[in-house]
N, C-alpha and C positions, 0 to 999 in steps of 0.2 A: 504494500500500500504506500503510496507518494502523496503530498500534498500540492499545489501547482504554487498556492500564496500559506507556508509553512508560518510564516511572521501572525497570521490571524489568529494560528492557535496560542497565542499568549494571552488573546482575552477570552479563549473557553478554559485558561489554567486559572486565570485569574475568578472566572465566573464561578470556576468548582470551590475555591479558595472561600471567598466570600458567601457560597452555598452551605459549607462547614462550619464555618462559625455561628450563620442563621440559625441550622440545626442545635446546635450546642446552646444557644440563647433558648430556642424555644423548646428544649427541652424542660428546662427549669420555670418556666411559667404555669401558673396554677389555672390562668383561664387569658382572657383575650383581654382584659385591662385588667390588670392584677392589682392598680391601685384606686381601683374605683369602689364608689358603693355599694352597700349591699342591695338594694335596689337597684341599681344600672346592669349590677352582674346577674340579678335575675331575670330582668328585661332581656339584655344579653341574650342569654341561655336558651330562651323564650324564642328569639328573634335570629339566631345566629349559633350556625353548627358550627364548632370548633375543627369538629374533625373535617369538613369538608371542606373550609376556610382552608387549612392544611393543603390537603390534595391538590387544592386548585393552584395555591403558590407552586405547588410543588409540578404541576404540569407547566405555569409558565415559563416556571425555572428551567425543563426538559426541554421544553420548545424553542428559548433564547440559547443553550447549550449546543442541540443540534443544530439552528442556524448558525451560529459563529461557525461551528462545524463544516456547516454550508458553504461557508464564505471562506475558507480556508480550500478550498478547489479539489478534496478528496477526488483520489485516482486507484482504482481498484479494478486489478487482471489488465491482462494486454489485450491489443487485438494487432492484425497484420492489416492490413491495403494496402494494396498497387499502388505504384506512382509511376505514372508514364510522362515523359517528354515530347511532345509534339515538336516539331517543326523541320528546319532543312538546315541543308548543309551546307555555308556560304563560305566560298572560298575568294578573297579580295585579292588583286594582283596589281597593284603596285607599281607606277612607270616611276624609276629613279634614275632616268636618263638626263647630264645635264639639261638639255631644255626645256625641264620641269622645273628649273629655276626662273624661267621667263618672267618677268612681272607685269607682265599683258592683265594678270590678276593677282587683285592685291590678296594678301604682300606676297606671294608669286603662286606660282602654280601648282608646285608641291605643299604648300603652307595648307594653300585653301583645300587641295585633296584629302588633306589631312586631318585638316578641321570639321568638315561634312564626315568622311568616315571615321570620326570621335564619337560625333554626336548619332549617325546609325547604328553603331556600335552598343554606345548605352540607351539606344531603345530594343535591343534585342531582347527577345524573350522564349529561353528554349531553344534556341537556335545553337548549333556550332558554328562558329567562327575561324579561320586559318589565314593567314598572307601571307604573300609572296611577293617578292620583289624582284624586278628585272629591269634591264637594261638589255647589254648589249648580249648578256646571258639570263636565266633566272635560277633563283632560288627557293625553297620552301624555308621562309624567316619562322611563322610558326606554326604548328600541326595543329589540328583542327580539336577546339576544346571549347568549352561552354564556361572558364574564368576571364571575363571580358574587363576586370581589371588588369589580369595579366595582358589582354590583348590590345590596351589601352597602351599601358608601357610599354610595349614593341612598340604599336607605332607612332609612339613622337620619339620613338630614336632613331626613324629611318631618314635620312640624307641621301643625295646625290651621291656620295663618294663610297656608298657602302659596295658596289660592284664595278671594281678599275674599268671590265671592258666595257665602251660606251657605243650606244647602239642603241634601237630599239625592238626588240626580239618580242613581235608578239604570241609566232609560231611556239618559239619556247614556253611564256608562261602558259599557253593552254595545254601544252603536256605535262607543265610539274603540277597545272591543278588538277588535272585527271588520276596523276599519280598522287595526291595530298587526299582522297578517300579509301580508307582504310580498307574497306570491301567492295568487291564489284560488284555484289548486288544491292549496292546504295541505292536509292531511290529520291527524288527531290533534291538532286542538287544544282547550286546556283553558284557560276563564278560572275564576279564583279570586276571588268579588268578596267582599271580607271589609268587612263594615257591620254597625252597630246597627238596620239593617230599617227606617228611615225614608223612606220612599218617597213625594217630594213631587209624583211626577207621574202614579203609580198606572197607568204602562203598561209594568212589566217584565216583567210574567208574559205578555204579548202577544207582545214581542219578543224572549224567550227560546225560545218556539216558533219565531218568525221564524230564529233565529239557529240551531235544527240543522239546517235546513235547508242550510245554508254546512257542514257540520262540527264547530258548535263546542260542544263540551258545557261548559256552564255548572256550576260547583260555590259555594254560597255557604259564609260561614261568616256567621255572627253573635256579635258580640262583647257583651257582658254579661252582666246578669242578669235575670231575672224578675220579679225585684222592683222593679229601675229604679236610678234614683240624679239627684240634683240635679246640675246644670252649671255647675261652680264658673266665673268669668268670669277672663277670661285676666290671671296674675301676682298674683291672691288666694291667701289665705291658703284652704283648705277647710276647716278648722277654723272657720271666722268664717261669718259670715251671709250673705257675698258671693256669690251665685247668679243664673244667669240667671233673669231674668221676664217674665211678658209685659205685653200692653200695659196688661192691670189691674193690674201689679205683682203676681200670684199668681207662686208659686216654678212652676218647669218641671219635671217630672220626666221624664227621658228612660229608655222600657223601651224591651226588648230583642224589635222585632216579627217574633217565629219564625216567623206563619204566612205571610206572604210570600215570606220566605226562601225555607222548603220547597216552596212553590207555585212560586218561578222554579227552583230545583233540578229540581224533578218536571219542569217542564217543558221544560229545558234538558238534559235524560237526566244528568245530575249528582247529587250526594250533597250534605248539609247535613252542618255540624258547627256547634259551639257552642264556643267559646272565654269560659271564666270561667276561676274561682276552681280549681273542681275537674270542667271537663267533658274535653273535647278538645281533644290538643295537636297539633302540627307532627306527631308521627309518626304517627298517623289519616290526615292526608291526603298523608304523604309515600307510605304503603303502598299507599293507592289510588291513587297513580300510577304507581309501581312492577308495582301488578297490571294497568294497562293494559298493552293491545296497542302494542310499539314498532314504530316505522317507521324505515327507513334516511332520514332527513332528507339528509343530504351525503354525498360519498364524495369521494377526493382518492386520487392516490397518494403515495406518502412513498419517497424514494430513501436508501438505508441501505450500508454493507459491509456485506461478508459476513464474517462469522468464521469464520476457518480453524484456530482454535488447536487442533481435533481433530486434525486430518493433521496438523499437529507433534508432538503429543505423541504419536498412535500410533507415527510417528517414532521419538521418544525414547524407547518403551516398548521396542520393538524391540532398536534397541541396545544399553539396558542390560542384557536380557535376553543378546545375545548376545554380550555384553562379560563377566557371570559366569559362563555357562555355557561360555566357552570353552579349551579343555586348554589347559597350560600344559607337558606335557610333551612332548618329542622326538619323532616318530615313531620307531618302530622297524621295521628292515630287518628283513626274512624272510631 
């Protein structure tokens, strides 16, 4: 037996405490006003059963004992129930290709990916979460888990500088997220690949078809603008002239390549979004996951007491009930 609020039972110690001393007082009385008249004590006598006067304290006292009782959250026997997790398996993938430094959006392009995938992050609910990040290769940064403060802390530590080769491999991240599902008869999952749309090997719209094959619907996002923006070089000022070039020394302008995007979307049965200034934010695609179909991923059982504090307090309702409603006067002979 467990109590849920243990701290209440100091006022059913204290109720017993003060119930004992009662007893002990009114043992030693000779009648119900021991310094009254002898006339009053007759009247009394007349008028007022001693002994049922008795009982009746003594039910209210039962009845205030069991509710304290009550209120102290008695937990008696176990029981077991399921606990299932609903939802899918969302695998986020990550472009940390210099050009996601651009600050076509404030304060640049990786900032603001980062910001929005914070905040869909902490509205998940039941959901597995994993990234990956890629460049000019990818990686599986972390494996797919449902501690989304862990997965917070991955990623505001990801930077441009976390993979030397620079590129934008999008063929690669849609094979390390096919490979980041523990079992291939996964069901419901969802990769998120959020990039500026530079696609250095121009076979993802192939392997996005490849991949619902497996179950896996593809969603991109695209982060910038339409306009573009110059690639300031890492630890410059953007204000100054300091910009990536190429090998003529012309400035780089890196835009935002939409129509791939949509093309691996379309083809991966997935949605596009746009991440700038003023397009789509985190709750755009926390809704569309949300409106997916969930599936019970795990189930476990969870062993718990039971709370009994009803049957005590029905209990104590009882009593007090029949503790005011009860005479107090003498029967009377026929």
């Amino acid at each position: 037996m467990a109590f849920r609020f243990s701290w209440v039972l100091v006022f059913l110690v204290i109720h017993i405490f003060f119930w004992i001393i009662w007893q002990l007082k009114d043992r030693k009385r000779d009648s119900i006003f021991p310094n009254a008249s002898e006339k009053v004590r007759t009247v009394s006598r007349l008028n007022l059963d001693k002994g049922r006067i008795q009982w009746r304290n003594r039910l209210i006292l039962i009845g205030l004992a069991l509710l304290a009782l009550a209120a102290s959250g008695p937990q008696i026997g176990m029981r077991v129930r399921p606990i299932e997790r609903k939802g899918v398996d969302l695998v986020i993938a990550l472009d940390t290709s210099t050009s996601m430094d651009a600050g076509d959006v404030t304060p640049s392009r990786l900032a603001k990916a980062k910001f929005e995938l914070g905040r869909l992050i902490r509205k998940l609910k039941g959901d597995r979460v994993a990234i990956i990040v890629f460049a000019g290769s990818s990686h599986l940064y972390l494996p797919l888990t449902t501690d989304y403060e862990a997965a917070l802390l991955f990623l505001n530590e990801i930077d441009t500088d976390m993979i030397p080769t620079q590129g934008t491999a999008l063929s690669s991240a849609m094979n390390t997220a096919m490979n980041a599902f523990t079992e291939e008869t996964d069901k419901f999952k969802v990769m998120l690949m959020v990039t500026d749309g530079e696609d250095h090997e121009g076979q993802a719209v192939e392997l996005a078809t490849q991949a619902t094959k497996s179950g896996l619907m593809i969603n991109t996002v695209g982060v910038g603008s339409a306009m573009g923006s110059l690639i300031p070089l890492k630890g410059k000022d953007r204000n100054t002239s300091e910009y990536k070039r190429d090998r003529d020394g012309k400035l780089i302008t890196s835009t935002l390549n939409e129509r791939i995007l949509i093309d691996i979307a379309s083809a991966g049965n997935g949605s596009f979004f746009w991440f700038d200034n003023n397009r789509d934010t985190h709750e755009d695609i926390a809704l569309a996951i949300e409106n997916m179909e969930k599936k019970t991923i795990s189930t476990h059982e969870f062993s718990e007491y039971e709370d009994r504090y009803q049957s005590f307090a029905l209990l104590a309702f009882g009593f007090l009930v029949w503790g005011f409603v009860m005479p107090t006067r003498p029967r009377r002979k026929s």
